[in-house]
mmCIF file of the N, C-alpha and C atoms, coordinates in Angstrom:
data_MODEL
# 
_entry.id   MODEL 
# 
loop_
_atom_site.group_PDB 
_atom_site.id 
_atom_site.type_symbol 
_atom_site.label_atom_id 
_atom_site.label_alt_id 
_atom_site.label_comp_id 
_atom_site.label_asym_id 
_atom_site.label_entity_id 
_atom_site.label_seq_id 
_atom_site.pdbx_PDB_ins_code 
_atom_site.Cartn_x 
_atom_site.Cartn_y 
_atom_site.Cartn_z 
_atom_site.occupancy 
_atom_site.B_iso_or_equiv 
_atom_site.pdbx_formal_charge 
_atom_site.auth_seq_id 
_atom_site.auth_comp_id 
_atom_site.auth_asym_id 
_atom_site.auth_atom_id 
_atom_site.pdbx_PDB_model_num 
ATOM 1   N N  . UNK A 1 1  ? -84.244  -20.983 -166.528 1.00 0.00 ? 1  UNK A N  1 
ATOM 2   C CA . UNK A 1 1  ? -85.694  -20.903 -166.708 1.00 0.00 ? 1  UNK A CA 1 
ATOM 3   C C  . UNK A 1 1  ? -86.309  -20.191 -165.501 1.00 0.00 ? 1  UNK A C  1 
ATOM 4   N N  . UNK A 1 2  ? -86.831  -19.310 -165.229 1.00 0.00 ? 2  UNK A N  1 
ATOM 5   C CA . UNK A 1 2  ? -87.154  -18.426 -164.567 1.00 0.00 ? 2  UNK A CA 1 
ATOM 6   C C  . UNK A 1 2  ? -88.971  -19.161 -164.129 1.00 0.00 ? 2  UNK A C  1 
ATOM 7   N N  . UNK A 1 3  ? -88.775  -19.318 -162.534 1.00 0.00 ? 3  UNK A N  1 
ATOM 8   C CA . UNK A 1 3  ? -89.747  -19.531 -162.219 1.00 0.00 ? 3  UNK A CA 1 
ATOM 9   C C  . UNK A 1 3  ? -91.438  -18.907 -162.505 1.00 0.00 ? 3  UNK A C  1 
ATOM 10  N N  . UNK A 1 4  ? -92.709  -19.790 -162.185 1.00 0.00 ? 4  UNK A N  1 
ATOM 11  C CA . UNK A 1 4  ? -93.685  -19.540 -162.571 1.00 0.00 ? 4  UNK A CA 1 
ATOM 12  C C  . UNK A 1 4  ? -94.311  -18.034 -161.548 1.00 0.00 ? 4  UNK A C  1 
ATOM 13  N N  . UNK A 1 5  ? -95.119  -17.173 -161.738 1.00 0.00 ? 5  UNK A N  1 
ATOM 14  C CA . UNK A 1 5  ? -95.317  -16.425 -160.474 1.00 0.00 ? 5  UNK A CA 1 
ATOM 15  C C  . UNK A 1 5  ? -96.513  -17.348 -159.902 1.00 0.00 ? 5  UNK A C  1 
ATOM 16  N N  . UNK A 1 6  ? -96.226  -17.733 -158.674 1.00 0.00 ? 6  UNK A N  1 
ATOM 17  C CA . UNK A 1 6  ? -97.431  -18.227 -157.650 1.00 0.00 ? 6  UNK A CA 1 
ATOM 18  C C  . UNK A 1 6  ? -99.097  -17.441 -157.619 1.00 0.00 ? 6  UNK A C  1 
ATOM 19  N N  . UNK A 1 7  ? -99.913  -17.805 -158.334 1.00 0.00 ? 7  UNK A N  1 
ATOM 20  C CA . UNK A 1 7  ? -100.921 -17.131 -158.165 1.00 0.00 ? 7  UNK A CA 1 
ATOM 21  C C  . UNK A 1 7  ? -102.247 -18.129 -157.425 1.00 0.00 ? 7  UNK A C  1 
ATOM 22  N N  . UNK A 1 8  ? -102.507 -18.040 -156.035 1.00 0.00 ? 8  UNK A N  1 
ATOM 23  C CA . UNK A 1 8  ? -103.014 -18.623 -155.179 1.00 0.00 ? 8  UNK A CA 1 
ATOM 24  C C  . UNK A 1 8  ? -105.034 -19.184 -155.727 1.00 0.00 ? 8  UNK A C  1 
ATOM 25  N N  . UNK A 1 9  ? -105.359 -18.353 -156.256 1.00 0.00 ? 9  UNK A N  1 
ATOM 26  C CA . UNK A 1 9  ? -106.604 -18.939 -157.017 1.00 0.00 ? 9  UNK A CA 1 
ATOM 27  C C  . UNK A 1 9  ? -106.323 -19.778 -157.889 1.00 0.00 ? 9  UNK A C  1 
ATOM 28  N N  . UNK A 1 10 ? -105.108 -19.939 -159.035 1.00 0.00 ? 10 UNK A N  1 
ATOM 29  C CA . UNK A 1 10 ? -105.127 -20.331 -159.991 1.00 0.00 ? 10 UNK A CA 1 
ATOM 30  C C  . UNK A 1 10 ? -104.682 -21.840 -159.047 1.00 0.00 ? 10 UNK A C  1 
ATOM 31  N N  . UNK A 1 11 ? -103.780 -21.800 -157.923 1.00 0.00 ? 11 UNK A N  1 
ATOM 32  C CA . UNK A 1 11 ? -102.949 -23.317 -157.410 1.00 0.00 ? 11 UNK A CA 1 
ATOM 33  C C  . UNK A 1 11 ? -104.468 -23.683 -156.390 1.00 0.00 ? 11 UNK A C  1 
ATOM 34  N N  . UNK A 1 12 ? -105.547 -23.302 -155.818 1.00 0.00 ? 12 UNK A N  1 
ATOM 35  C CA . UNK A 1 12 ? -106.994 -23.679 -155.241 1.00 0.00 ? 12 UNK A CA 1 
ATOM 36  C C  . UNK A 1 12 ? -107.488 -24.344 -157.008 1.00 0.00 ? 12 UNK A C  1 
ATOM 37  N N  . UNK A 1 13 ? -107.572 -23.919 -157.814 1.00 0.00 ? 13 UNK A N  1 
ATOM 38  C CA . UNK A 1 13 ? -108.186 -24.530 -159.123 1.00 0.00 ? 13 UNK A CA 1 
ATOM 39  C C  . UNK A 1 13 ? -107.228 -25.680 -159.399 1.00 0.00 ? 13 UNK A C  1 
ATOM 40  N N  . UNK A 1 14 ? -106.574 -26.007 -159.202 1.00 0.00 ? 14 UNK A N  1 
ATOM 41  C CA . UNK A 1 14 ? -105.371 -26.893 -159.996 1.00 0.00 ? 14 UNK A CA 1 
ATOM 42  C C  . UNK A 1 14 ? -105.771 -28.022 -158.480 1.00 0.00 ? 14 UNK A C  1 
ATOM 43  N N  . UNK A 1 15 ? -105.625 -27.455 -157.342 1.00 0.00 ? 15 UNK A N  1 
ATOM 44  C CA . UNK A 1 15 ? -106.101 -28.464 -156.383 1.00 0.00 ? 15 UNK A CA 1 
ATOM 45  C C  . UNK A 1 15 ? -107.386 -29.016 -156.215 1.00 0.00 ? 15 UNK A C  1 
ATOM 46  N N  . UNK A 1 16 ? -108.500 -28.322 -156.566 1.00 0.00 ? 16 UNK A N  1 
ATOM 47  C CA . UNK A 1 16 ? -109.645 -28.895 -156.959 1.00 0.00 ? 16 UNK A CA 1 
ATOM 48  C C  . UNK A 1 16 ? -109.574 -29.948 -158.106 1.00 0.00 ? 16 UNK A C  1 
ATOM 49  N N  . UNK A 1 17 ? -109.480 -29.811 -158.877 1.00 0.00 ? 17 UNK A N  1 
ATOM 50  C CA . UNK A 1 17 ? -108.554 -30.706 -160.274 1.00 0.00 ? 17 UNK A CA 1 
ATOM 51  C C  . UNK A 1 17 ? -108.174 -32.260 -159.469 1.00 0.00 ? 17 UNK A C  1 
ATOM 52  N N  . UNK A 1 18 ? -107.091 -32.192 -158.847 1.00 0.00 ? 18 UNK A N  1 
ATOM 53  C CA . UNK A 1 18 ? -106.393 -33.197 -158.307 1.00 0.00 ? 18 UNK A CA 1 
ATOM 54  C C  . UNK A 1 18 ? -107.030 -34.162 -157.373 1.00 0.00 ? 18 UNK A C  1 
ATOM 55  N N  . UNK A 1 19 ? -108.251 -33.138 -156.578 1.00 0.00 ? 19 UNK A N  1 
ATOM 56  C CA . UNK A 1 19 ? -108.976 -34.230 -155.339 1.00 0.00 ? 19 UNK A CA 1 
ATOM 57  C C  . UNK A 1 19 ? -109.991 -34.719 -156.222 1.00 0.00 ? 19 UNK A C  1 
ATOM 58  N N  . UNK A 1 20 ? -110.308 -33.906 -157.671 1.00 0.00 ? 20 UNK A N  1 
ATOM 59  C CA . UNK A 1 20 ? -111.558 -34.868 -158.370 1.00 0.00 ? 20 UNK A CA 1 
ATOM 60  C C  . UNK A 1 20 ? -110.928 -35.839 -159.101 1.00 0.00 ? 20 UNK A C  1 
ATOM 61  N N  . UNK A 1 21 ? -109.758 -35.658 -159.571 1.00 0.00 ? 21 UNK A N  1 
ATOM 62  C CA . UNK A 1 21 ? -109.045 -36.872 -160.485 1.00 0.00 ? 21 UNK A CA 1 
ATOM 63  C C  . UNK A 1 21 ? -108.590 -38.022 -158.970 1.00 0.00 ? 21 UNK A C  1 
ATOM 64  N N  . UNK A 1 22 ? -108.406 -37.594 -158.252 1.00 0.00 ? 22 UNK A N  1 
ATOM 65  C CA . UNK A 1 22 ? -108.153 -38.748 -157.144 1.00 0.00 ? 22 UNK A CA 1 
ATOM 66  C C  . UNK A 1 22 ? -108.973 -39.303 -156.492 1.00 0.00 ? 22 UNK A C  1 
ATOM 67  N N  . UNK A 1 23 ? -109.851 -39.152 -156.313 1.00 0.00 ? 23 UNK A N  1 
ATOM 68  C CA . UNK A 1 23 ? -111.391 -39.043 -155.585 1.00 0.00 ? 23 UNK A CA 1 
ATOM 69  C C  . UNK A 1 23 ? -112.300 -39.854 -156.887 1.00 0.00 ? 23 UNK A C  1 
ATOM 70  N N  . UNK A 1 24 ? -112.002 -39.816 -157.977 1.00 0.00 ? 24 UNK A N  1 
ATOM 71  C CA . UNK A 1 24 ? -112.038 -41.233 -159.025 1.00 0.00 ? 24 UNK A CA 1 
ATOM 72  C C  . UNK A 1 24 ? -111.676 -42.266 -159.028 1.00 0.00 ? 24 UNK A C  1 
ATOM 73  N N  . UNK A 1 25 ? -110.547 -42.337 -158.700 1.00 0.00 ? 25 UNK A N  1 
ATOM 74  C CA . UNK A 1 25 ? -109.621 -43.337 -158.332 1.00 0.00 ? 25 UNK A CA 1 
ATOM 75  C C  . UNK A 1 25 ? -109.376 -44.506 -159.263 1.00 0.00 ? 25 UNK A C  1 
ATOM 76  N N  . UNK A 1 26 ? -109.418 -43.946 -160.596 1.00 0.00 ? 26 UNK A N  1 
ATOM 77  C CA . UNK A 1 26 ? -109.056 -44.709 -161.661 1.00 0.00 ? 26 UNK A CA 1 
ATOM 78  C C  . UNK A 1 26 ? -107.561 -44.127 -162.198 1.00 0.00 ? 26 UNK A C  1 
ATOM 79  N N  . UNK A 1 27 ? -107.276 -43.348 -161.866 1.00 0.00 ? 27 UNK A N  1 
ATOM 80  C CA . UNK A 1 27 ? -105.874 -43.409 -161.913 1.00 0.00 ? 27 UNK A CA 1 
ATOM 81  C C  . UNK A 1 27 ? -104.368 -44.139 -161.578 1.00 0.00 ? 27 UNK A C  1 
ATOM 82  N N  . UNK A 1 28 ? -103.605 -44.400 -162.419 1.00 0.00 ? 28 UNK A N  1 
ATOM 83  C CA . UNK A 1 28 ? -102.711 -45.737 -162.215 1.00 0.00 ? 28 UNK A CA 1 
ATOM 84  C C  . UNK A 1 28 ? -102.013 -44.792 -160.929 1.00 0.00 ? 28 UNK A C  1 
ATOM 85  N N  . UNK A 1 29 ? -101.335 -45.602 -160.232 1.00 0.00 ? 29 UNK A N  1 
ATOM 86  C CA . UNK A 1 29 ? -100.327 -45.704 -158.826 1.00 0.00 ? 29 UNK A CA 1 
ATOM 87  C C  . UNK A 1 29 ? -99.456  -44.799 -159.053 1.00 0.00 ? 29 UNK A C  1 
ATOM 88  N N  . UNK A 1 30 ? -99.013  -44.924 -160.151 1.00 0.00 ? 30 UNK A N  1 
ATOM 89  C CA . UNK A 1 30 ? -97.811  -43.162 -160.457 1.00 0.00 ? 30 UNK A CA 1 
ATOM 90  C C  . UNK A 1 30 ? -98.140  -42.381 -160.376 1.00 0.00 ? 30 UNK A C  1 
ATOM 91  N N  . UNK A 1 31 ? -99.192  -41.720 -161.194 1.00 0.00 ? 31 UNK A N  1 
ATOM 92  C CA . UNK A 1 31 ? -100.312 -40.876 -161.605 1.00 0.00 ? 31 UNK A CA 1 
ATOM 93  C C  . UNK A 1 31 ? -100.708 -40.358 -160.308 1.00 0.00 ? 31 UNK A C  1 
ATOM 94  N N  . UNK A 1 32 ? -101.175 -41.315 -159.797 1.00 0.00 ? 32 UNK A N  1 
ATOM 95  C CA . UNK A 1 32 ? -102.119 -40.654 -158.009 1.00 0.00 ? 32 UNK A CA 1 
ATOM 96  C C  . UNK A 1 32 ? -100.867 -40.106 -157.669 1.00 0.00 ? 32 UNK A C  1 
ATOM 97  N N  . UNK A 1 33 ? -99.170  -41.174 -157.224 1.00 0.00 ? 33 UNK A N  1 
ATOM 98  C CA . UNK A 1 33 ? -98.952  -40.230 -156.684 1.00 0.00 ? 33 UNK A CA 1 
ATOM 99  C C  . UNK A 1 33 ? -98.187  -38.988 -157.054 1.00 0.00 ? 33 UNK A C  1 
ATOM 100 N N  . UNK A 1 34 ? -98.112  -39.041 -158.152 1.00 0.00 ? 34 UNK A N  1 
ATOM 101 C CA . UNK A 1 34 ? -97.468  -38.033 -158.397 1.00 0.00 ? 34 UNK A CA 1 
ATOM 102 C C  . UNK A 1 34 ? -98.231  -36.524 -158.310 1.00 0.00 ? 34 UNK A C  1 
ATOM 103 N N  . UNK A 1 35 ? -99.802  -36.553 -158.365 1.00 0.00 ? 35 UNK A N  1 
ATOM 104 C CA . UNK A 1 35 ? -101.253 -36.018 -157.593 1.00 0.00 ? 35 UNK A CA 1 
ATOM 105 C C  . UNK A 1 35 ? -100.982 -35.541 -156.802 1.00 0.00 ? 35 UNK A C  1 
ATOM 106 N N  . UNK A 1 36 ? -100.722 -36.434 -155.855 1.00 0.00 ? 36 UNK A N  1 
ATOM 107 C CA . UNK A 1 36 ? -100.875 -36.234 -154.294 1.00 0.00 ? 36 UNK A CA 1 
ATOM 108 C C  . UNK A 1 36 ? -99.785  -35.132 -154.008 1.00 0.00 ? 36 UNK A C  1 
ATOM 109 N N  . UNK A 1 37 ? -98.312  -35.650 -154.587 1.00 0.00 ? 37 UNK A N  1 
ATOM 110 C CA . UNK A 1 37 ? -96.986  -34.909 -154.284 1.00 0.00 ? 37 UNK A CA 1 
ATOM 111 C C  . UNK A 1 37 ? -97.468  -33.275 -154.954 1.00 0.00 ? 37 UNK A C  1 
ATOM 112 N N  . UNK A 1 38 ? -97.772  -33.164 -155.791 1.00 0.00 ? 38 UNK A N  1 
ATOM 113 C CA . UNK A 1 38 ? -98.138  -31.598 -156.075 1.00 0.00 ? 38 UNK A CA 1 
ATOM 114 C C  . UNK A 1 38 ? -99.392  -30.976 -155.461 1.00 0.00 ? 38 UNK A C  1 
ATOM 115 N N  . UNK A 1 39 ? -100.107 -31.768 -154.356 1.00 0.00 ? 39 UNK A N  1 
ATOM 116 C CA . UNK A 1 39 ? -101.385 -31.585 -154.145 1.00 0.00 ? 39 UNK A CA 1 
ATOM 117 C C  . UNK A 1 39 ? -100.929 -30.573 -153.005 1.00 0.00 ? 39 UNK A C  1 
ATOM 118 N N  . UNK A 1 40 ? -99.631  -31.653 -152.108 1.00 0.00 ? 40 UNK A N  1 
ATOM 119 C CA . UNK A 1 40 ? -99.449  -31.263 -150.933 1.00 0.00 ? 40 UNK A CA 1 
ATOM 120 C C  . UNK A 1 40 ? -98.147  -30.115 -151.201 1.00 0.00 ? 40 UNK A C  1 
ATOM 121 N N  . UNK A 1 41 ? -97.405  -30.227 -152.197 1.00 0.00 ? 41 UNK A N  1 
ATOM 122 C CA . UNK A 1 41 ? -96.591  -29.069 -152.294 1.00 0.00 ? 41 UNK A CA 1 
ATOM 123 C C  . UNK A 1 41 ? -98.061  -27.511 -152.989 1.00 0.00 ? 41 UNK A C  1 
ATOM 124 N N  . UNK A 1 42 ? -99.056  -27.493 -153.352 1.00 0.00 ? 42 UNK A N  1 
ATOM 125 C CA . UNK A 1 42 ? -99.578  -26.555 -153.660 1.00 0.00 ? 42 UNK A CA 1 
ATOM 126 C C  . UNK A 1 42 ? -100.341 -26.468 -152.450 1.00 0.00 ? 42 UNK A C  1 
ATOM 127 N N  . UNK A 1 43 ? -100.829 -26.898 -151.288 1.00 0.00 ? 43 UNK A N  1 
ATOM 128 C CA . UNK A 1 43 ? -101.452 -27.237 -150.128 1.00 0.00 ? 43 UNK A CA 1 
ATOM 129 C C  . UNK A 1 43 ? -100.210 -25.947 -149.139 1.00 0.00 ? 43 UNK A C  1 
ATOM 130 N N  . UNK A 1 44 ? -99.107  -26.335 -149.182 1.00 0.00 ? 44 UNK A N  1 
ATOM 131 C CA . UNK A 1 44 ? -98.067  -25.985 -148.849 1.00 0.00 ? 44 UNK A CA 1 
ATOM 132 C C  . UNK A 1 44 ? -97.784  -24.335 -149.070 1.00 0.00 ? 44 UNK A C  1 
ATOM 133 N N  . UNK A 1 45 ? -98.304  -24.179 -150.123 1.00 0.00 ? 45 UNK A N  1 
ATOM 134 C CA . UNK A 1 45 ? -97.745  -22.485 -150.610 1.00 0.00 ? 45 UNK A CA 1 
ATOM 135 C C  . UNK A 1 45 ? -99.034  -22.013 -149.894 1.00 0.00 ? 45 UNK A C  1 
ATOM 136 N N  . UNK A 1 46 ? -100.478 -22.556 -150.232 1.00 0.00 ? 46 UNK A N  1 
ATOM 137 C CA . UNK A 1 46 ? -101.380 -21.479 -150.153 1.00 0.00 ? 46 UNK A CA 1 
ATOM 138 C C  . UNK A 1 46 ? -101.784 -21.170 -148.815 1.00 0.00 ? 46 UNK A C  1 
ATOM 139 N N  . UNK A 1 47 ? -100.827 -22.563 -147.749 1.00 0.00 ? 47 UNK A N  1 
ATOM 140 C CA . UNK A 1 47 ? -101.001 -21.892 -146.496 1.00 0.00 ? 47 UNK A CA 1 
ATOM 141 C C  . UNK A 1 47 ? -99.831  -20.931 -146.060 1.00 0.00 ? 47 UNK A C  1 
ATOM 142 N N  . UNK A 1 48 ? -99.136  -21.209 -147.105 1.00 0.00 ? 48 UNK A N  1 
ATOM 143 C CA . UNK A 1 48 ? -98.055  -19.722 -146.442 1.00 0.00 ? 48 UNK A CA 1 
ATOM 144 C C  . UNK A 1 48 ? -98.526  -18.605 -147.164 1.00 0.00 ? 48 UNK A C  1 
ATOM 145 N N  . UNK A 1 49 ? -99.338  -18.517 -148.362 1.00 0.00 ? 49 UNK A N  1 
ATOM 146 C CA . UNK A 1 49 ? -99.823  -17.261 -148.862 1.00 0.00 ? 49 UNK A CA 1 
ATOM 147 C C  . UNK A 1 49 ? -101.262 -16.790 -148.101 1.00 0.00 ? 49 UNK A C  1 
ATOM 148 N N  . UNK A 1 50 ? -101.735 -17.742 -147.011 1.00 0.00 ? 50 UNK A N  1 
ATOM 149 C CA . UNK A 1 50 ? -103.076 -17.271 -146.306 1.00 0.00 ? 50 UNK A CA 1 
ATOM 150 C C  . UNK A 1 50 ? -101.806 -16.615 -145.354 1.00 0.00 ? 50 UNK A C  1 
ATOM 151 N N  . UNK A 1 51 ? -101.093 -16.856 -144.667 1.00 0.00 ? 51 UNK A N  1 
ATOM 152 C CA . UNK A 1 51 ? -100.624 -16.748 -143.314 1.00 0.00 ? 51 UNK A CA 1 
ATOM 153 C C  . UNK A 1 51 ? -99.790  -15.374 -143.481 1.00 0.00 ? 51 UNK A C  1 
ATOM 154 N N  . UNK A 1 52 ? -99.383  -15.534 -144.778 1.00 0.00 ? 52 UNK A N  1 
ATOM 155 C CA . UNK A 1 52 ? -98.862  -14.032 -144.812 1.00 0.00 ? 52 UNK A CA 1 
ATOM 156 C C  . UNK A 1 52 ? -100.304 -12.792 -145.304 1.00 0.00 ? 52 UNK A C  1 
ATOM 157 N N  . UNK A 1 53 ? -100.783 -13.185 -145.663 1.00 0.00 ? 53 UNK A N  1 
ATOM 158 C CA . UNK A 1 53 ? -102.168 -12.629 -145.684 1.00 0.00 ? 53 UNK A CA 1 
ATOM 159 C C  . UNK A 1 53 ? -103.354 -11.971 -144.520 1.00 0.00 ? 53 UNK A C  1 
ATOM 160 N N  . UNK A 1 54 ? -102.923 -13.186 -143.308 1.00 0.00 ? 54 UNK A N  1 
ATOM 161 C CA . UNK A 1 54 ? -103.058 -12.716 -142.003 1.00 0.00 ? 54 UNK A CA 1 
ATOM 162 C C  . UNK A 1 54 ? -102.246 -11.681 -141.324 1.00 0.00 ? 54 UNK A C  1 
ATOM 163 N N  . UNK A 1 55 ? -101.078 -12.053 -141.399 1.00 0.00 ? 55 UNK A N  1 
ATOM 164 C CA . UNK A 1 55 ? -100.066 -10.978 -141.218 1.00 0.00 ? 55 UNK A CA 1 
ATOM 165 C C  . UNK A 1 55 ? -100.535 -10.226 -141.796 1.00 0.00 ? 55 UNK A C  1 
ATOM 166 N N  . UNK A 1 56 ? -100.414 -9.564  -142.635 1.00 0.00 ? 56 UNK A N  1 
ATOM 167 C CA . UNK A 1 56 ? -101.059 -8.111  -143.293 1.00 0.00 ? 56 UNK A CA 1 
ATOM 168 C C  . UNK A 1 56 ? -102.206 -8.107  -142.666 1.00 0.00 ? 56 UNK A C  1 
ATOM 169 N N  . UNK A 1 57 ? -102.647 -8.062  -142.752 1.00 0.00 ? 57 UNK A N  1 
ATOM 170 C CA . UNK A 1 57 ? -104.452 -7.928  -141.559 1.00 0.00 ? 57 UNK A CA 1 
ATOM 171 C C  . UNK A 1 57 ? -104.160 -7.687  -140.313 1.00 0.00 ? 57 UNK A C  1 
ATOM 172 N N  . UNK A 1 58 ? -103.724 -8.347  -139.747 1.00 0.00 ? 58 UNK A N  1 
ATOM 173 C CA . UNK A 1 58 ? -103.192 -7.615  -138.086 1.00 0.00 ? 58 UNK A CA 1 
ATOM 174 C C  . UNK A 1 58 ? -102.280 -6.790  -138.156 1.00 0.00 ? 58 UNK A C  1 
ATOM 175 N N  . UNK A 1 59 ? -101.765 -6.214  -139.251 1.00 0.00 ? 59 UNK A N  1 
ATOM 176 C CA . UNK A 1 59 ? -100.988 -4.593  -138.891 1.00 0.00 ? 59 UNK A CA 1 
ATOM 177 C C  . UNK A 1 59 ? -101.958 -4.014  -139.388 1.00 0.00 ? 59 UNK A C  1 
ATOM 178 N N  . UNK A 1 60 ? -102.814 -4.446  -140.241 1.00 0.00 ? 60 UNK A N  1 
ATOM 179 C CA . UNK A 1 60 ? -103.711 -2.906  -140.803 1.00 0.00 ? 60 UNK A CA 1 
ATOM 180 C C  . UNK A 1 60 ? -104.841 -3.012  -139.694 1.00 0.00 ? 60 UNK A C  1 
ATOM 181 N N  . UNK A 1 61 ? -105.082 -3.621  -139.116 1.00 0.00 ? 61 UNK A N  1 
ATOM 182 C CA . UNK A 1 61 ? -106.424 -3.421  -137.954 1.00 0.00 ? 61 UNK A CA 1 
ATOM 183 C C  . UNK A 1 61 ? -105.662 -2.467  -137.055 1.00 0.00 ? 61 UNK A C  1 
ATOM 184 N N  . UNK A 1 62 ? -106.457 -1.357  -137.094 1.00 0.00 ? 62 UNK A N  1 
ATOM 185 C CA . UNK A 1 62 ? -106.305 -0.056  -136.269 1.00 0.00 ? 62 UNK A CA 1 
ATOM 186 C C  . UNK A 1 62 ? -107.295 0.211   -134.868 1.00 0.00 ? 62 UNK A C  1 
ATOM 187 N N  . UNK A 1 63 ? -106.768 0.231   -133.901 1.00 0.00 ? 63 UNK A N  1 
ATOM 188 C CA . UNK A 1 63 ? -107.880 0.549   -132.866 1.00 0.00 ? 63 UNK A CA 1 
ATOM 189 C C  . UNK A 1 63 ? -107.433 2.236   -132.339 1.00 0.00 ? 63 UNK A C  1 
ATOM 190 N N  . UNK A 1 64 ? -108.654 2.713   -131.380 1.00 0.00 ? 64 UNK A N  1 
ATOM 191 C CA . UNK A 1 64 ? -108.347 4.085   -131.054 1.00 0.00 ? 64 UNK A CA 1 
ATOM 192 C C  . UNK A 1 64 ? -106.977 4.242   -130.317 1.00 0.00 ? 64 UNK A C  1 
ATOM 193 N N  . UNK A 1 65 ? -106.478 3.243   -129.771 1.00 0.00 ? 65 UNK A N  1 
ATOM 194 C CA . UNK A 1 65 ? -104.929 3.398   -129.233 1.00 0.00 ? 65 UNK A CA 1 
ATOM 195 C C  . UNK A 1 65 ? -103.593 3.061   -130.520 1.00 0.00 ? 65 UNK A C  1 
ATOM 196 N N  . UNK A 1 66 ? -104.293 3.344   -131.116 1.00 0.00 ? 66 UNK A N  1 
ATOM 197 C CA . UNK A 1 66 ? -102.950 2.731   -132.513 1.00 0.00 ? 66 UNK A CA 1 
ATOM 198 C C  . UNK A 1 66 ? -103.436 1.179   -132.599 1.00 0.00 ? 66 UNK A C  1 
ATOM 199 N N  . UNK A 1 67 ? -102.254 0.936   -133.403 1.00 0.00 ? 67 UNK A N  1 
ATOM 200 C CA . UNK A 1 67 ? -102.422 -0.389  -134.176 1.00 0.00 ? 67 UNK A CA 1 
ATOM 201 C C  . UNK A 1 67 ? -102.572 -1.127  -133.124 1.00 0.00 ? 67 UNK A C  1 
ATOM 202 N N  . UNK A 1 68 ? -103.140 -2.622  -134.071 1.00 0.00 ? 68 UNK A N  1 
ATOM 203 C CA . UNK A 1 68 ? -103.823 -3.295  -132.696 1.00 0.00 ? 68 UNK A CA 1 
ATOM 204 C C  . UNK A 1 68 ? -103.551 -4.802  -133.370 1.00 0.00 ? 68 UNK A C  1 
ATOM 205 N N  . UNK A 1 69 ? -103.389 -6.254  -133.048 1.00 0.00 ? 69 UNK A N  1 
ATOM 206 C CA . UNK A 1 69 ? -103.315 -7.156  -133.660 1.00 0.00 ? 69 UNK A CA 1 
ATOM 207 C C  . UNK A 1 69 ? -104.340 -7.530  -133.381 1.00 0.00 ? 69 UNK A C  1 
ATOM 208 N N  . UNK A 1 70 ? -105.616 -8.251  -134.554 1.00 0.00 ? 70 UNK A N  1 
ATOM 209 C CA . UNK A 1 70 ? -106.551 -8.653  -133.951 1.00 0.00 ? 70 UNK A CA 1 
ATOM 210 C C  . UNK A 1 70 ? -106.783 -10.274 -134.562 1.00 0.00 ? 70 UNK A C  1 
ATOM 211 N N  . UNK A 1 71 ? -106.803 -11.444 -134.435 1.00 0.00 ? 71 UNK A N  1 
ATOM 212 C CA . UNK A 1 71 ? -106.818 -11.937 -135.621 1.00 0.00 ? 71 UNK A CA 1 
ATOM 213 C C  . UNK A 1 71 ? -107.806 -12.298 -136.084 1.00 0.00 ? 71 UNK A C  1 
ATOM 214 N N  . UNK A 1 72 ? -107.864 -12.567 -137.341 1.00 0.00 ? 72 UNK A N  1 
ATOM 215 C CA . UNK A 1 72 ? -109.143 -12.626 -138.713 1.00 0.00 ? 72 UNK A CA 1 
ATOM 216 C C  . UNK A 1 72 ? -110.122 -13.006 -138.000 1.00 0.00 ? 72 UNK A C  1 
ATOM 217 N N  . UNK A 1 73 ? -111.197 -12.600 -137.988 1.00 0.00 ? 73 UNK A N  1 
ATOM 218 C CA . UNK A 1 73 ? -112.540 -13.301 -137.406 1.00 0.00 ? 73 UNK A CA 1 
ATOM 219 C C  . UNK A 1 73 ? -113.220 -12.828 -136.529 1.00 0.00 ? 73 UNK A C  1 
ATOM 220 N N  . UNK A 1 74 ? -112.026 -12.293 -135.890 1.00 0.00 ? 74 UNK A N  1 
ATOM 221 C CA . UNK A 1 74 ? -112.376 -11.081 -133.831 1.00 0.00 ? 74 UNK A CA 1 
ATOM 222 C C  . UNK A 1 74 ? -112.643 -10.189 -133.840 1.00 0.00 ? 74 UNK A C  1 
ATOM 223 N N  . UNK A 1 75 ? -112.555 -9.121  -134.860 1.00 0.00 ? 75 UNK A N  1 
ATOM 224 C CA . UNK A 1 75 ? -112.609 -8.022  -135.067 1.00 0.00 ? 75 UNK A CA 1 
ATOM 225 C C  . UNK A 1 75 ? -114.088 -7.523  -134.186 1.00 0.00 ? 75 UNK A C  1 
ATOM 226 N N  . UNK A 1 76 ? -113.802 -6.389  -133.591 1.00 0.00 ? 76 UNK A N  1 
ATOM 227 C CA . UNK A 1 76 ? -114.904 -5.829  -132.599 1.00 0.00 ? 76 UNK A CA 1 
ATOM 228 C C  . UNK A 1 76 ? -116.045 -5.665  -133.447 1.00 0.00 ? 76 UNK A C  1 
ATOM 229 N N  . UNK A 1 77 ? -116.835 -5.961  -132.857 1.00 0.00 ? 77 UNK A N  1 
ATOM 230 C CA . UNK A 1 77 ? -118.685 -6.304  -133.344 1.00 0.00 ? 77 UNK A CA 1 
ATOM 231 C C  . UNK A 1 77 ? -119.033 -7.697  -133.619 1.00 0.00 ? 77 UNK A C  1 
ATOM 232 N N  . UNK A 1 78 ? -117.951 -8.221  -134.104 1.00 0.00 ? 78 UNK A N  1 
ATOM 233 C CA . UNK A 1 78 ? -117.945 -9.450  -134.577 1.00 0.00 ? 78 UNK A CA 1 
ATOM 234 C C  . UNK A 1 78 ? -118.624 -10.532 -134.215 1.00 0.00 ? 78 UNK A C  1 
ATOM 235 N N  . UNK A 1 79 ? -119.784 -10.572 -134.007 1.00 0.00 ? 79 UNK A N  1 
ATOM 236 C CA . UNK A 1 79 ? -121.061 -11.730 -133.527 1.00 0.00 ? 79 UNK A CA 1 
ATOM 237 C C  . UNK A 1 79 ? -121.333 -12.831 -133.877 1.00 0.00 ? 79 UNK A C  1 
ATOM 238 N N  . UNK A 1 80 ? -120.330 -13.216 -134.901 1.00 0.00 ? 80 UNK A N  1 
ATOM 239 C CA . UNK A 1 80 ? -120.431 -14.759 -135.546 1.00 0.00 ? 80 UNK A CA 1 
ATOM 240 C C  . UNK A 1 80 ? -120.395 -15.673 -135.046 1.00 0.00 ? 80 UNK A C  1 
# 
């Protein structure tokens, strides 16, 4: 059976899902945890799909000396 493809909006929707069905808390003791266990394995991917996401962002930030690592947020002008 050939795995699902990971699509990172669709596993943020499926985790929204899970903190409102838990965050009810009428769910029986299996149920929650069996919740929780896919909450934190989908918790799990989408910080390795941000982090490789960062990675790509600090090779494409270009400064006048060549490439430059900058990370997300720093970028020159950046006044936030």
């Amino acid at each position: 059976m050939a795995e699902k493809k990971f699509v990172f909006e669709t596993a943020m929707k499926r985790l929204e899902e899970i903190v409102k069905t838990l965050e009810q808390g009428d769910a029986p003791l299996d149920k929650s945890l069996a919740l929780f266990e896919e909450g934190t394995q989908l918790i799990r991917k989408c910080g390795q799909t941000l982090d490789t996401a960062e990675q790509k962002l600090r090779l494409l930030v270009q400064s006048p000396d060549g490439p430059q690592a900058v990370p997300f947020g720093e970028e020159e002008g950046d006044n936030a």
